[in-house]
C-alpha positions as CSV (number, residue, x, y, z in Angstrom):
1,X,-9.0,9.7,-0.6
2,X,-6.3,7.5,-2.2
3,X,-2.6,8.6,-1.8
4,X,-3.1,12.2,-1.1
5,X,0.7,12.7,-1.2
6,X,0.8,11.9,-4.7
7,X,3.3,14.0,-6.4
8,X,2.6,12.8,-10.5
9,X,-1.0,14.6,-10.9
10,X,-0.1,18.2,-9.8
11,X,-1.3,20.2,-6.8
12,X,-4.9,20.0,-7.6
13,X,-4.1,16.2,-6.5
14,X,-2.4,16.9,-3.8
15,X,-3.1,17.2,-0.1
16,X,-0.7,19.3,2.6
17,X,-0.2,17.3,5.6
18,X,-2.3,20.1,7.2
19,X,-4.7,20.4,4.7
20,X,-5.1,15.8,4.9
21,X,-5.5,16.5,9.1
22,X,-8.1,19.3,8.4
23,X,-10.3,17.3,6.5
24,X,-10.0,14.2,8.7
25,X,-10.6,16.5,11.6
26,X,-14.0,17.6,9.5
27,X,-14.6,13.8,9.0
28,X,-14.2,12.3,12.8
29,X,-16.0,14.6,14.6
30,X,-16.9,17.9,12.8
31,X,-13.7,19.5,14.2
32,X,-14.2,18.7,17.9
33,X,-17.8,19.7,17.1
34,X,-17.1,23.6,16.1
35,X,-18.9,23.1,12.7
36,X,-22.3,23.8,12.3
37,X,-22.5,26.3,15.4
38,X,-21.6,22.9,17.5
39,X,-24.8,20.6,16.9
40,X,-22.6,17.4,17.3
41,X,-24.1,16.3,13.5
42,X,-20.7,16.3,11.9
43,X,-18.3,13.2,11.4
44,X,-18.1,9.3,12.3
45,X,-17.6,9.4,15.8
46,X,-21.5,11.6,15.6
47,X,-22.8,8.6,14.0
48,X,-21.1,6.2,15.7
49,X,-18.6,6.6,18.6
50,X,-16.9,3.5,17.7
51,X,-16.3,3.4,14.4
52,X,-12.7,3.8,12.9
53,X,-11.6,6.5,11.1
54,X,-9.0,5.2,9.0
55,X,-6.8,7.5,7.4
56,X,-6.1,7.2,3.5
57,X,-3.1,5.5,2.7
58,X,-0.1,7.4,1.8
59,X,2.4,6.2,-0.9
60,X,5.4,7.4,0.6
61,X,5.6,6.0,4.3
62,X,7.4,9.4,5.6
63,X,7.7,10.1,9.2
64,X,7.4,13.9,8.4
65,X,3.8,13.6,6.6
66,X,2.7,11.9,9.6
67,X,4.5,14.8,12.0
68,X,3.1,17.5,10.3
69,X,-0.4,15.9,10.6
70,X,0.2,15.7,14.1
71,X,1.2,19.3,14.7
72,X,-1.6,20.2,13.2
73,X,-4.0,18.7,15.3
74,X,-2.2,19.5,18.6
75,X,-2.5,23.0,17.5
76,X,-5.8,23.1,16.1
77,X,-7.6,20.4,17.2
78,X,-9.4,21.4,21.2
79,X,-8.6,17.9,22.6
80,X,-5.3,17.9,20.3
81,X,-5.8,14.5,19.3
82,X,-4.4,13.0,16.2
83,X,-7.7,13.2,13.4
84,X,-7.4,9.9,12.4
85,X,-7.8,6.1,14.8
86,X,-5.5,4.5,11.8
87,X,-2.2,5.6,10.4
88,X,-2.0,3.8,7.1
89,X,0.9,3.8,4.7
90,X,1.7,2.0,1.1
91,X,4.8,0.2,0.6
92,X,6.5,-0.9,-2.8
93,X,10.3,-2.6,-3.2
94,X,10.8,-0.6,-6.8
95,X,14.2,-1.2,-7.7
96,X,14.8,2.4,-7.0
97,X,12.9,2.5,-3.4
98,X,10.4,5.2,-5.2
99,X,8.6,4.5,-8.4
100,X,8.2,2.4,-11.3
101,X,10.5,4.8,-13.5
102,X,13.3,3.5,-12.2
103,X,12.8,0.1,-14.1
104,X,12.7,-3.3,-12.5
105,X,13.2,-5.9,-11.3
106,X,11.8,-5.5,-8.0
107,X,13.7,-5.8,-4.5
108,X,12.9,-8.7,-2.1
109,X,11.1,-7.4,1.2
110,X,14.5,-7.8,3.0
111,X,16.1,-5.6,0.8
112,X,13.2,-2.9,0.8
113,X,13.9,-3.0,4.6
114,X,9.6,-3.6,5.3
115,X,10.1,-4.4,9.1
116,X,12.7,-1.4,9.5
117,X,10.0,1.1,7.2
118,X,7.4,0.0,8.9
119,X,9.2,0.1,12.4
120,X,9.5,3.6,12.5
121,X,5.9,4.0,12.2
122,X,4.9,2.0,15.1
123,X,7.9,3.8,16.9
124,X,5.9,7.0,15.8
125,X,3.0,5.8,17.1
126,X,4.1,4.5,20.4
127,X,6.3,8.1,21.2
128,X,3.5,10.7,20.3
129,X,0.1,9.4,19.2
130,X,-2.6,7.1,21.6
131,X,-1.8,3.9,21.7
132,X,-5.0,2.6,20.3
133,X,-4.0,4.4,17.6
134,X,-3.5,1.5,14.6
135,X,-1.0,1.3,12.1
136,X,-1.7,-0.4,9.0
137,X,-0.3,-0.9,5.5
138,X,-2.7,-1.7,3.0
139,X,-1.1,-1.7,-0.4
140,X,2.2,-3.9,-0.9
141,X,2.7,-6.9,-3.5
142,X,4.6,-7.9,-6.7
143,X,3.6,-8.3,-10.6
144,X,4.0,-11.7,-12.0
145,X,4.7,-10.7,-16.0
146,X,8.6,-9.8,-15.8
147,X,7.7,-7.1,-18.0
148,X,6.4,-5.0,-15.2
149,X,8.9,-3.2,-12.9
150,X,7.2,-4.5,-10.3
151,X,7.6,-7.9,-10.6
152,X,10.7,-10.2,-9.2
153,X,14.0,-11.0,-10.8
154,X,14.4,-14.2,-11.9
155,X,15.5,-17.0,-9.7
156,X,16.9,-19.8,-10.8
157,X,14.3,-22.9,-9.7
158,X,11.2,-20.2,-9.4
159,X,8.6,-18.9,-11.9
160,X,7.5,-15.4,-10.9
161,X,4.4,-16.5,-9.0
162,X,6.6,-18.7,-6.7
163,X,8.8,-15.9,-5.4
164,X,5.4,-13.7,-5.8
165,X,4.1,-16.3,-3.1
166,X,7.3,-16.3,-1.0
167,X,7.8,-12.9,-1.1
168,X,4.7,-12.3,0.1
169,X,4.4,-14.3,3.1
170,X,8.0,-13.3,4.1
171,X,6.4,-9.5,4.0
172,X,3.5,-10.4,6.5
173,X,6.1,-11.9,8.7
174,X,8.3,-8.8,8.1
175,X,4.6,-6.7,9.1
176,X,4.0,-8.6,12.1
177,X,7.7,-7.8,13.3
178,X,7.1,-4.5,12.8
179,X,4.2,-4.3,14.8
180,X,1.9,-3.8,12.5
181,X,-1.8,-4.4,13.6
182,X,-3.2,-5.1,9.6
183,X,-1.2,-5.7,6.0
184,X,-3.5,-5.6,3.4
185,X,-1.8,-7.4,-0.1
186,X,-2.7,-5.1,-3.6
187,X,-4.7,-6.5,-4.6
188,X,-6.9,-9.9,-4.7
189,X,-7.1,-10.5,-8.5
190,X,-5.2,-9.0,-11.5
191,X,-6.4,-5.6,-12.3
192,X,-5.9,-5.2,-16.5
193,X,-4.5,-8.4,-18.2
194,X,-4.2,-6.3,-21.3
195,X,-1.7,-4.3,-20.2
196,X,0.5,-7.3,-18.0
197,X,3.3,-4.8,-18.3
198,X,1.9,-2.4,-16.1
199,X,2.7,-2.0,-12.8
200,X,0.1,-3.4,-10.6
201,X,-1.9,-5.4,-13.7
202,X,-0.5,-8.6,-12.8
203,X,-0.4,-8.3,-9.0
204,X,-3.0,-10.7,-8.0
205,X,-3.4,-13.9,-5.8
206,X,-5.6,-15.1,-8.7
207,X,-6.0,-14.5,-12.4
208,X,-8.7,-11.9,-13.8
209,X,-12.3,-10.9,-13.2
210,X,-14.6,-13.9,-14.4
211,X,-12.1,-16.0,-14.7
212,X,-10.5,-16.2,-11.0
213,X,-7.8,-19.0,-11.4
214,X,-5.5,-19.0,-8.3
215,X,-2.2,-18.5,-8.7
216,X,0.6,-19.9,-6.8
217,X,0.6,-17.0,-4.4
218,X,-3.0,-17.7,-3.1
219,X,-2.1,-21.1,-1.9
220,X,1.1,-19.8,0.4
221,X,-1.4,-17.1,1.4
222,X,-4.2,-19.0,2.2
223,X,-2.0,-21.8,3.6
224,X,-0.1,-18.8,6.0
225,X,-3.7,-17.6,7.1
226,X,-5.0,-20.7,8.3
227,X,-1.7,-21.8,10.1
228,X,-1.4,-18.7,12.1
229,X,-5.6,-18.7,12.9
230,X,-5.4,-17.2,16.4
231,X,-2.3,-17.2,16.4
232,X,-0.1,-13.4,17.6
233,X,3.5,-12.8,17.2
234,X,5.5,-13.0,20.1
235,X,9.2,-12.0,18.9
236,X,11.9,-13.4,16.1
237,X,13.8,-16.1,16.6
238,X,17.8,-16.5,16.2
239,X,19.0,-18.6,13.9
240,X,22.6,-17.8,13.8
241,X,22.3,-16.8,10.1
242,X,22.1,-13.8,9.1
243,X,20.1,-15.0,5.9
244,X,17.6,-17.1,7.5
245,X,14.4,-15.4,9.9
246,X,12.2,-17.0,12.2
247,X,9.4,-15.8,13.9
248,X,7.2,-17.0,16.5
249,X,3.6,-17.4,17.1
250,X,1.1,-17.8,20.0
251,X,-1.9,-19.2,19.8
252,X,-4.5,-17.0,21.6
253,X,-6.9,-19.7,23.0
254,X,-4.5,-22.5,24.2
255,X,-0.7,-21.3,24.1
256,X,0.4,-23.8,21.6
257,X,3.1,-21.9,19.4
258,X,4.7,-21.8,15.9
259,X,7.3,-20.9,14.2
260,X,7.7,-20.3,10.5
């Protein structure tokens, strides 16, 4: 499923948080095995004890969705587990902090408070779920045709793809503090150049299908990946300015650090 929270496509679009856990319960293991008189045929963990169920991702990263889900399998589920391995949210800076109806331009990740959003997940997470339970996001990003609501406001010595490309490293470093364990950008290449006003046409590291032109984004993206290979975050940084973040990285394999 894809956003089963949506509220624009009526109820038939819609899941209940206790309807979403139901099916997932279906999905992981055939409801603890009750379905089909308890032949252990049902679900992903049947096929493959190891494989992740990853729950769809919800465009509105509310604590309650995710409580509700939970009640629902500690009072329905035998082993009263949460359904799904992953939690996994989408996050957006709209001008308004909910859709593009509320116009544009878009807010910086600061200012859409990512690492406090996302945060409270984790914090979720680490009170009432399993701890191997993972918390991803994997939709976030920005438009680069300033007719789109979701793309960035001007800045004076930036085009739209450099704050597209600073915005979006500054959001994985916003994940990582978080505690997020994957951030997933929306999406790799622009989705419908004939409609660049769109939210979401223009939000790519690279141009269109076929023609796959990198933008400025997918040079701080590709530069940020390679940098932090192996590398985990280990906490922020002060810098004595409350405009200016720093976080540091270990490197995995030889403890060498970073900090960007």
């Amino acid at each position: 499923w894809n956003e089963q929270d949506k509220t624009w496509e009526g109820a038939d679009a819609q899941f209940s948080p206790e309807e979403y856990a139901a099916m997932n319960s279906a999905n992981r293991d055939g409801h603890c095995n009750t379905m089909t008189g308890g032949s252990g045929t049902f679900g992903v963990k049947n096929a493959d004890p190891n494989m992740k169920l990853v729950m769809a991702g919800v465009y509105n990263p509310d604590i309650q969705f995710l409580t509700r889900m939970n009640m629902w399998c500690i009072q329905n589920r035998a082993d009263a587990t949460f359904s799904s391995d992953v939690i996994n949210v989408h996050e957006y800076a709209w001008k308004d902090g909910n859709s593009a109806y509320g116009g544009g331009p878009a807010l910086s990740p600061e200012e859409a408070d990512f690492e406090g959003t996302l945060s409270k997940i984790v914090e979720f997470r680490d009170q009432y779920l399993d701890p191997d339970v993972e918390v991803w996001i994997s939709e976030f990003g920005w438009d680069t045709d300033p007719a789109s609501a979701l793309c960035p406001p001007v800045i004076s010595g930036n085009d739209f793809q450099e704050t597209q490309g600073q915005w979006l490293v500054r959001s994985f470093m916003a994940f990582a503090a978080a505690g997020v364990d994957r951030a997933i950008q929306f999406m790799m290449r622009d989705a419908n150049p004939a409609y660049p006003a769109t939210q979401f046409s223009t939000s790519g590291l690279v141009t269109q299908k076929g023609e796959w032109t990198p933008k400025k984004s997918w040079y701080y993206v590709y530069t940020l990946k390679n940098t932090l290979a192996d590398m985990r975050f280990i906490g922020k940084v002060s810098t004595g300015n409350a405009n200016v973040c720093a976080y540091k990285f270990k490197n995995v394999n030889n403890n060498s650090g970073a900090i960007g």
